[in-house]
N, C-alpha and C positions, 0 to 999 in steps of 0.2 A: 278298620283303622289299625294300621299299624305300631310299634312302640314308638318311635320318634314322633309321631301325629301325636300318639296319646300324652306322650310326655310335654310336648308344647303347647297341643290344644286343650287337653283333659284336667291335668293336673289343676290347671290355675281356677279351674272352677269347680272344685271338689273341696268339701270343707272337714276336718276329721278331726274331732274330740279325743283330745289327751287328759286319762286322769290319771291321776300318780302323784309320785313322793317328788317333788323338787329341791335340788339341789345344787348349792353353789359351790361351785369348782374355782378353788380359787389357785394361783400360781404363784409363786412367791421367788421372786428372783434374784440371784443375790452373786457375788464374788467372795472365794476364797482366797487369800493370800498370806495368811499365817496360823500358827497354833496358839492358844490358847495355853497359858498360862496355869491356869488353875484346873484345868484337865485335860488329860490326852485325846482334845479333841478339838477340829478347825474351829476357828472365827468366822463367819460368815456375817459378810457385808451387805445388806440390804440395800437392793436400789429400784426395784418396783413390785408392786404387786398386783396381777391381773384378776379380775371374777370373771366368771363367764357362767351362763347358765348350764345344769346338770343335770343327768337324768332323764327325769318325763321333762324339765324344762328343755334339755338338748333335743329330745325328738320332736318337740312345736318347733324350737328353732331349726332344725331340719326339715319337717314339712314346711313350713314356711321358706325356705332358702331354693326347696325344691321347686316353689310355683305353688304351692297350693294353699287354701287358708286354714287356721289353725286355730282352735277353741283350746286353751286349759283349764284344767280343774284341776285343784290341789290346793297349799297351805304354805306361809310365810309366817315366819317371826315378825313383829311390829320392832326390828332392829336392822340394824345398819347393814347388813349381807341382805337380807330380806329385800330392802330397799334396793339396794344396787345389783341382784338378780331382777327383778320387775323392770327396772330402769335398762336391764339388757336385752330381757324380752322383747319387751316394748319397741327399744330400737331396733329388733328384730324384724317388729311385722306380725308377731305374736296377741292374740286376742285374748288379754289375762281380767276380762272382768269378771271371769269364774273363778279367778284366785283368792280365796282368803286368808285375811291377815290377821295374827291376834295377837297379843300380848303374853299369850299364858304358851306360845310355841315359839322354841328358837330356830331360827330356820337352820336345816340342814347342811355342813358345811364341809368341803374336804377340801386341804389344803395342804399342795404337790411344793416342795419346795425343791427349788432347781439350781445348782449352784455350781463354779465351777471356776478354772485362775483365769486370769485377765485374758482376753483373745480368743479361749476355747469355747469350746460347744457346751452348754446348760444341761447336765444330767440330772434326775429327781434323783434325791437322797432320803429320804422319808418323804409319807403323807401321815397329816395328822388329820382326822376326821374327828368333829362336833355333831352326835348325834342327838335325838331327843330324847330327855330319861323321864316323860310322861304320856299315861295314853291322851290320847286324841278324847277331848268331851263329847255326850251322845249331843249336846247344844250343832255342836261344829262337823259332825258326822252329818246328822241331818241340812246341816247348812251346805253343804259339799251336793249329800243328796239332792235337792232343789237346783242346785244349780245345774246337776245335770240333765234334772225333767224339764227343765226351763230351755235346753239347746237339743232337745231330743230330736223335735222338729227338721233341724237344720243341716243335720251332720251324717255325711255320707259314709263315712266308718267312725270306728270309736278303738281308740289303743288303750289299753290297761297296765300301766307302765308301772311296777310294783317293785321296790324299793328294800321293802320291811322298813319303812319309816311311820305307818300310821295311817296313809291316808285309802288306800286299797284293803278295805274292806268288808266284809260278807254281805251286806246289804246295799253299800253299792256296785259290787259287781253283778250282782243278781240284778240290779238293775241297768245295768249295762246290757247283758244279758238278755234283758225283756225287750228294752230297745231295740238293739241288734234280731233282734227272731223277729220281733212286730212289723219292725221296717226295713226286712230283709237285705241289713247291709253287715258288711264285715264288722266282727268282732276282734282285735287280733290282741293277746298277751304275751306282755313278758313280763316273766317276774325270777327274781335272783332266788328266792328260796322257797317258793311256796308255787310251786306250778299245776303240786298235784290237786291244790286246794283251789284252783279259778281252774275248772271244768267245764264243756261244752261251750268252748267261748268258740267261731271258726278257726281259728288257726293259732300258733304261739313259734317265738323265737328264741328258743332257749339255747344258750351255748355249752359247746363241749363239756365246760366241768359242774352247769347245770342238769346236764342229764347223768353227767355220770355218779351224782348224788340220790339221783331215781333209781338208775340200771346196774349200777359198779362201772367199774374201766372195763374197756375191751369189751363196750358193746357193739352188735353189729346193727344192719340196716334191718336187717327183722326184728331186733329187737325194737327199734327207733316206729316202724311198723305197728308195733303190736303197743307200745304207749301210747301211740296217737289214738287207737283203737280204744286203750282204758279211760285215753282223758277225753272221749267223746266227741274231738276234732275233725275238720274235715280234712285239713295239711297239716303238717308237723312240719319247720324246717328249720333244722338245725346247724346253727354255725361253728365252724372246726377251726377259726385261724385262720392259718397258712396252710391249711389242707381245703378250704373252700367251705362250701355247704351239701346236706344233704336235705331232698326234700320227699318228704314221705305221705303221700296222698290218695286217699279211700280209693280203693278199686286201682290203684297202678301201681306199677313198679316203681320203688324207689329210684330218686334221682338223681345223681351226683354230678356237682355244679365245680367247677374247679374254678381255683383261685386268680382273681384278676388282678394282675401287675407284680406286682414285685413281693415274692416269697420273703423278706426282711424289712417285716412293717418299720415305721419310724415312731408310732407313737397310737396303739391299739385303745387309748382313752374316748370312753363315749361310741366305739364303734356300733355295739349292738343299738345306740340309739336314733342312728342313721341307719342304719339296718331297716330295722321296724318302717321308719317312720317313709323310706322307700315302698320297702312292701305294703303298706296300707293305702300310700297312694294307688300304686299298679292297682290292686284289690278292688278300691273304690272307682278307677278309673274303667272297670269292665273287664282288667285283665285276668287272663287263667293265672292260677298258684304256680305256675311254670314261668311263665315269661315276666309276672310279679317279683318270684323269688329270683331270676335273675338281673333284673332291674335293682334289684336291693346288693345282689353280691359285687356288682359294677359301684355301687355307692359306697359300698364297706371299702371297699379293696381302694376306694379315692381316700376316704376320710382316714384309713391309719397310715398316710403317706405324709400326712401333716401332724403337726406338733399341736399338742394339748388338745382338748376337747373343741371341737372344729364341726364344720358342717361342709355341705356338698350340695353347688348351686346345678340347675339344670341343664346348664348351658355346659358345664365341665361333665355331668352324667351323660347327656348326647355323644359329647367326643367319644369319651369311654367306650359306649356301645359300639360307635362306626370304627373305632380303631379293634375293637375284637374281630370284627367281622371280615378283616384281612386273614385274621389269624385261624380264621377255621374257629367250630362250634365248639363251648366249652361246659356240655352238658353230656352227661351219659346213663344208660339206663343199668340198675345192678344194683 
């Protein structure tokens, strides 16, 4: 079966367990047209304000956008963002009855505020981020746990979408883990600060200034190589921007994937979560880490072409693939 078959026929019957930190991304929109009196700085005039889900909630919303069905697991605040991330999900097509809600957690929040004078284009001028300043209870840990033994069954990959908010870890990625080896489907991570600490998962997507927090700058394809090797992976593959991806896999040459469409993103927010949540389908759908991880770099290369935190339907990733194919292969070995 080819990728177009598998992306029309495959996808929509492949189901893949997202756990991670959720978070709402919220937009705050607004017009400048004067200064401020009492400090040298604009007035900004308020005239709506968008949520949208973030995070591991952007990657369900992505696999789900993509064709395929989607389990979360993860943690809301019993407040008003809380509610109206679930409420997006939801209208997503997202399977959030692995979600728990509490009181004693405020849900996670960042908020882009975009302003700009009458007529013009909306640039962010700050984000203010609501993080959470308590650990997770072991009550609520174990409540997460269960929920994933309870969809173990069902789910033909499992993404580990890690945040550093609380909800990724040690015992439940070891139990992702178990799952993933027992029932020999893909494991896949990403995580912003801690990659070296979820090991032996199959494969992870960590971007450029996540590795270069591992390796230093101006590391090469052997070094990228010889990581996957220490964190027990079967692919490593690493997103560059505007330079593409590199994808580094047991026993071959690394592989350099170049960049699809237009070298001057519009808006690189949430990309690594349409990233992932491409690759994990390819993955679960039977595809090699090669023609997976280019399925993922044709959805990257859609999603930062649009503003805010955004997803990428299948029917726009099709086009994608058959318009490269005019252009000649955009993969190379080195």
């Amino acid at each position: 079966m080819d990728i177009y078959s598998t992306i029309k026929d495959k996808f929509p019957l492949k189901t893949v367990v997202i756990i991670g930190d959720l978070v709402a991304d919220q937009f705050l929109n607004g017009t400048i047209s004067r200064v401020s009196r009492e400090a040298p700085v604009f007035i900004l005039r308020h005239e709506n304000t968008n949520t949208v889900p973030g995070a591991a909630a952007n990657a369900a919303v992505n696999v789900a956008s993509l064709g395929g069905q989607t389990i979360l697991i993860g943690l809301t605040g019993a407040d008003a963002n809380g509610k109206t991330l679930i409420d997006g999900l939801v209208s997503s097509g997202v399977d959030c009855t692995g979600v728990t809600t509490t009181p004693d957690f405020a849900t996670t929040t960042k908020v882009r505020v975009l302003a700009g004078q009458h007529y013009a284009a909306r640039q962010q001028v700050i984000r203010i981020d609501y993080e959470k300043s308590s650990e997770i209870s072991s009550e609520i840990k174990q409540k997460l746990r269960d929920e994933l033994a309870d969809r173990s069954e069902i789910t033909d990959a499992i993404i580990v979408s890690d945040y550093h908010y609380g909800a990724v870890f040690p015992d439940i990625f070891e139990d992702a883990r178990a799952i993933a080896e027992r029932r020999r489907i893909p494991l896949i991570v990403d995580s912003r600060f801690r990659l070296t600490d979820l090991s032996n998962a199959t494969t992870a997507t960590p971007n450029r200034e996540e590795v270069e927090q591992i390796l230093g700058e101006n590391f090469t394809a052997a070094d990228c190589s010889e990581l996957r090797s220490q964190l027990g992976l079967e692919a490593l593959l690493v997103t560059n921007g505007n330079q593409g991806m590199l994808l580094c896999e047991k026993d071959k040459a690394p592989l350099k994937i170049d960049v699809v469409g237009s070298t001057e993103p519009v808006d690189v927010t949430g990309a690594g979560d349409t990233v992932i949540a491409a690759y994990a389908l390819g993955l679960a759908s039977g595809l090699s880490f090669a023609d997976a991880a280019n399925i993922a770099n044709h959805a990257g290369g859609l999603v930062v072409m649009k503003k805010g935190t955004a997803s990428v339907t299948a029917d726009e990733l099709l086009e994608s693939l058959r318009a490269a194919e005019t252009t000649g292969s955009s993969t190379t070995a080195g």
